[in-house]
N, C-alpha and C positions, 0 to 999 in steps of 0.2 A: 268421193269418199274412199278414194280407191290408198290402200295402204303404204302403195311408197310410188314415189313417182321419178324414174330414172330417167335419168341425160345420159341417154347412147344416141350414138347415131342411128342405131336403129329406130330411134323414135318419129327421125325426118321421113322416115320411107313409109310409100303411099299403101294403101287399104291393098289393093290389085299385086301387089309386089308380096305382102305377107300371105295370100290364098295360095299365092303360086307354091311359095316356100312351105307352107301348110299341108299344102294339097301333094305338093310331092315328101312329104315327110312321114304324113300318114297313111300313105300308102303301104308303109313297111313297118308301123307303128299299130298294132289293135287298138289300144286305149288312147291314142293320139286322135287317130282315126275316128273314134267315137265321139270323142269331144268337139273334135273339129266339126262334126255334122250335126249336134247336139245344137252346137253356138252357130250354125249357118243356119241349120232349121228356126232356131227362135227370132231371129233378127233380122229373117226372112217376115214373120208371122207378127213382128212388134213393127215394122217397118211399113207394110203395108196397110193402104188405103182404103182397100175394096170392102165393100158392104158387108158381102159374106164372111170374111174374114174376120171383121172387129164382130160381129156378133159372137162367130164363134171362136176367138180368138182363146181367152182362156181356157177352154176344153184341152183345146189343142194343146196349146203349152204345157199344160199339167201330163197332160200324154207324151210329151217332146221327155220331159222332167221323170216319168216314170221310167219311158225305156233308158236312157241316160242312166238313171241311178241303180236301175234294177230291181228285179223282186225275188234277192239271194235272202234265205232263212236260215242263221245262223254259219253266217259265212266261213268259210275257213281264212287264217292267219293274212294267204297270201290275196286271199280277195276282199278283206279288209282293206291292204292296201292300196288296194285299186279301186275302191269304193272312196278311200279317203281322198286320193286323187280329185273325184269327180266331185265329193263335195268343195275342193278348193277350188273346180274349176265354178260349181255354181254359185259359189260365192261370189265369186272374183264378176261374174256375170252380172249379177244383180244389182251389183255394187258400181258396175260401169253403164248398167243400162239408165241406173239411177240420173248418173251423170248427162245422159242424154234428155235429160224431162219427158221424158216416158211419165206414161200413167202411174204412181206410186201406189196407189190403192193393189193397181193388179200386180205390180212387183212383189208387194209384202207380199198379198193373197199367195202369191208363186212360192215363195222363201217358207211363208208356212206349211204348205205343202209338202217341198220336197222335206222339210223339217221332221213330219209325220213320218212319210217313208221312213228314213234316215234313222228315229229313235227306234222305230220297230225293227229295221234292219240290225241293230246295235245289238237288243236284246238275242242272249246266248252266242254272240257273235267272236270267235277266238280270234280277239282281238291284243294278241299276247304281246304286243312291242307299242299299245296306245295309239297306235298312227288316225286310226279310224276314231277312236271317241276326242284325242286332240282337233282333229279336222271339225267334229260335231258340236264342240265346245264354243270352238271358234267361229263358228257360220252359227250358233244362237246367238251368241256376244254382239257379233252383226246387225244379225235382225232382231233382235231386238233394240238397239239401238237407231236402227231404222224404224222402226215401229214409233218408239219415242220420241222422234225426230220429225216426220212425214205424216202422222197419223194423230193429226189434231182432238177429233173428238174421241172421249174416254169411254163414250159407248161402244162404238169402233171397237178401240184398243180392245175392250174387255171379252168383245167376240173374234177377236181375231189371236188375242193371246190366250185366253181359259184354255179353247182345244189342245195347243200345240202344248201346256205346261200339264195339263192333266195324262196325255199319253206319256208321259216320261215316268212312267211305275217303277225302271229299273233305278230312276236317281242317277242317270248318267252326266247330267248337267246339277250344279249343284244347286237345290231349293233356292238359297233365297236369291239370286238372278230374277227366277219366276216370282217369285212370292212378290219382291218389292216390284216389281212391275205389274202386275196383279192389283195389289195395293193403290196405283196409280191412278190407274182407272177407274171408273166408274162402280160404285159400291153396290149400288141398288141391281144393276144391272148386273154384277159380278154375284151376288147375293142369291139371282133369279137364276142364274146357271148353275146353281149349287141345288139350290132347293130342287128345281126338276129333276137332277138327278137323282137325290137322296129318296126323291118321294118316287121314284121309278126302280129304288134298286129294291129286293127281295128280303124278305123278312127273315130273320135267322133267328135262330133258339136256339136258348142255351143247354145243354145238357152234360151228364157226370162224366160222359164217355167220349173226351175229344179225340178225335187224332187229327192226322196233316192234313186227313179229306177236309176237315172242318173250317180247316184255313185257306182251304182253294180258294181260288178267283179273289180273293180279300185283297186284291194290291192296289185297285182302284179306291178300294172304301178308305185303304189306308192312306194316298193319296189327301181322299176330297179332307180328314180326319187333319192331316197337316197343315192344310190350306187355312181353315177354320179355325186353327188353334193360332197359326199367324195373323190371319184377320181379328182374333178376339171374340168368333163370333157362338156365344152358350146356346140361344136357342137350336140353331140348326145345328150343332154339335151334339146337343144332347138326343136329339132325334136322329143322325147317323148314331151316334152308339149307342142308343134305344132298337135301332136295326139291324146291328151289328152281331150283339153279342153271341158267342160263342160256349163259353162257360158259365158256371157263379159267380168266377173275378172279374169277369168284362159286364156281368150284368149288375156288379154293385158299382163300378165305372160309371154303367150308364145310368144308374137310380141317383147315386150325388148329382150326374150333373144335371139331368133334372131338376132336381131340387135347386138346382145350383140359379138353372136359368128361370127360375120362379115357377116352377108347375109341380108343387110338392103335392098337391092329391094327384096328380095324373103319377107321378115317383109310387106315391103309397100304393095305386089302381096296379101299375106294371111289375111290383118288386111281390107284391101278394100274387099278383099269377105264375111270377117265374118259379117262389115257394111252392105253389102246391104243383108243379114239374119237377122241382127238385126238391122236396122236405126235409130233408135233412142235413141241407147247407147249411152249416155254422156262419158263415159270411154273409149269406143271403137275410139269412133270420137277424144278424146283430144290426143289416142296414136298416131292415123294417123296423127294428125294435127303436132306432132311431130315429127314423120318421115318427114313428109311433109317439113317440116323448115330445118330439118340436110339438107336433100340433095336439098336444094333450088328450092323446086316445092312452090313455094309465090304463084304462080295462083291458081294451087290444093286446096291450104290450104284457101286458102279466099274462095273460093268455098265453103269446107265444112263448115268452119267458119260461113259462109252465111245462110247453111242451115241448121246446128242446133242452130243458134239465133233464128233460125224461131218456130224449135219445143218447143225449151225453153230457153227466152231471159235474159238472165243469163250475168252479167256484166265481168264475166272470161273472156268472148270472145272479150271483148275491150279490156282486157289486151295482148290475147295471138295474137291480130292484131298488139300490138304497137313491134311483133316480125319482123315482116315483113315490105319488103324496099319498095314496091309498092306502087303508090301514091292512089291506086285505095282502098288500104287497110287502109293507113289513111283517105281518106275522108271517107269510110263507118264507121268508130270506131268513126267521129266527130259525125255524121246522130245517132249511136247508143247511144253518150252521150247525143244529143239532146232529144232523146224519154223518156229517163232514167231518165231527170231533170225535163220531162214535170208533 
C-alpha cells in the first residue's frame, strides 16, 4: 500500500548498506536520529519470535510510538513540524509493515493509537503553515482505509473506529470521513457505545443565567450530538439533549425531540419540571402548552395559558386559546380581547 514506488538504484541496495548510511547520517541529524531508532526498535519487536516478546509485544510498541511522537501540549510552530515529520514517518511504517503480513489486527490497533496522541497533540497546537494537521489528515485517510480493507468484522471496526473519531472534538479531520465509516460498521454495536456514554455523562440544568462556564467541557456531548444526527438515531438523541441542556432554548430542543422520538409524557414529565426552575419562560411555557393540546390536557393548558398572560400579557395567548374546545377557554380569550381594546 505504500504510495509511490520508485526505480532508483537505490532500491537494488541491500537492508545492511541502508543502516550504514542511516546510522552514519543520524548521528548529526536529531530528528533523523530519532526515527531511525523508532523504526529499528519496532522491527526489532515485530520481528521477533521470543515468547516474552509476542505477549508483550504491543505495550511495547505503543511505548516505542509514544516516545517517537511525543507528549508536546500545544506545540509551538516549529515543533509542529517536526511532529508532522514523524507522523509521515509512522505512516509510511505501517503501511510497509503491512506489506510484510505482519499481524493487521495489531498494525491498525498501533495506527489508532498513535492517532489518539496526534489529535490531542493537534489541539491548541500553532500549527500556522498546516504542516502538522496536513500530515494528520493524511495518516487517518490511511487508516482508515486500512481499517476497511483488513478489518473484516463490523464489530471490530466499530470498537476500533468509535474511539479514534470521538477524540477529534477540535474537527481537525473533517466529520464525514468518520461518520461514513461509523456508518459501516456495526449498528447495534456502534449504538451500545453511544448509549454507555450518554448514560455516563452528567446531568445539566438549564437555567436563566448562562455564561461560557455553562458550556465547559460540552465538546464531547457536541461530538456524540453529530454522530446521532448522522446515524438518524431520535431516541438516543433525545436523551443526550434531555442531558444536555443548558438554557430554555436547548431545553425546548430537548422536549420536541422527545416528543419527536415517541416519549411525549416523559416530554410533558421533563418540560413541567424545567418550568417550575424557570417560570417564567415564554419558550418553555408555549412548548408545554403544546404538548398540552397533542395529548388533550385543554385544562392544563388554559391553566398555564392563565398564568403566563399574567406574567406577560402577550396577545399570542388569545390565539393559542382559540386551540382549545373548552368553553372556559373561549370565554377567557373574549375577557382577554376585552382588556387588549381597552
Amino acid at each position: 500500500m505504500l504510495k509511490e514506488q520508485h526505480n532508483s538504484p537505490l532500491a537494488a541496495r541491500s537492508g545492511q548498506e541502508w543502516m550504514l548510511w542511516f546510522g552514519r547520517a543520524s548521528q548529526h541529524l536529531p530528528d533523523l536520529h530519532r526515527a531511525f531508532q523508532f523504526l529499528e526498535s519496532s522491527c526489532e519487536l515485530l520481528d521477533s519470535n521470543d515468547e516474552a516478546d509476542l505477549k508483550s509485544r504491543p505495550r511495547k510498541l505503543k511505548q516505542l510510538i509514544n516516545r517517537f511522537v511525543g507528549q508536546a501540549r500545544c506545540p509551538s510552530a516549529q515543533s509542529c513540524e517536526r511532529i508532522a515529520i514523524r507522523t509521515q514517518v509512522l505512516d509510511g511504517w505501517l503501511q510497509s509493515e503491512l506489506q510484510r503480513q505482519h499481524d493487521p489486527n495489531l498494525l491498525v490497533e498501533l495506527g489508532a493509537h498513535g492517532l489518539q496522541k496526534l489529535l490531542a497533540i493537534c489541539e491548541g497546537a500553532d500549527d500556522k503553515h498546516g504542516l502538522l494537521l496536513k500530515a494528520v489528515r493524511e495518516f487517518t485517510r490511511d487508516w482508515l482505509s486500512i481499517v476497511s480493507a483488513r478489518i473484516e468484522n463490523p464489530i471490530e471496526r466499530a470498537h476500533l473506529v468509535y474511539p479514534v473519531a470521538m477524540l477529534d472534538q477540535a474537527g481537525l479531520v473533517d466529520p464525514s470521513w468518520w461518520w461514513k465509516q461509523i456508518a459501516l460498521c456495526d449498528r447495534h454495536t456502534v449504538l451500545g457505545l453511544l448509549e454507555l456514554e450518554i448514560n455516563e455523562m452528567n446531568e445539566m440544568q438549564p437555567t436563566s443565567n448562562v455564561s461560557w462556564r455553562s458550556f465547559d467541557k460540552r465538546w464531547r456531548r457536541l461530538r456524540v450530538r453529530a454522530l446521532l444526527e448522522y446515524l438518524g438515531e431520535k431516541r438516543l438523541l433525545a436523551e443526550l439533549l434531555r442531558k444536555s441542556a443548558v438554557d430554555d432554548f436547548e431545553a425546548v430542543v430537548a422536549v420536541r425531540m422527545l416528543r419527536d422520538a415517541g416519549r411525549s409524557r416523559d416530554a410533558i414529565v421533563q418540560a413541567e419540571q424545567w418550568l417550575r426552575a424557570l417560570p417564567r419562560s415564554p419558550v418553555l411555557a408555549e412548548a408545554l402548552f403544546d404538548l398540552y393540546c397533542e395529548d388533550g390536557w385543554d385544562e392544563e393548558a388554559l391553566a398555564l395559558a392563565v398564568t403566563h398572560h399574567g406574567y406577560d400579557p402577550n396577545p399570542v395567548w388569545i390565539e393559542r386559546l382559540g386551540r382549545l374546545v373548552l368553553p372556559a377557554a373561549k370565554a377567557q380569550a373574549k375577557v382577554w380581547k376585552k382588556q387588549l381594546a381597552a
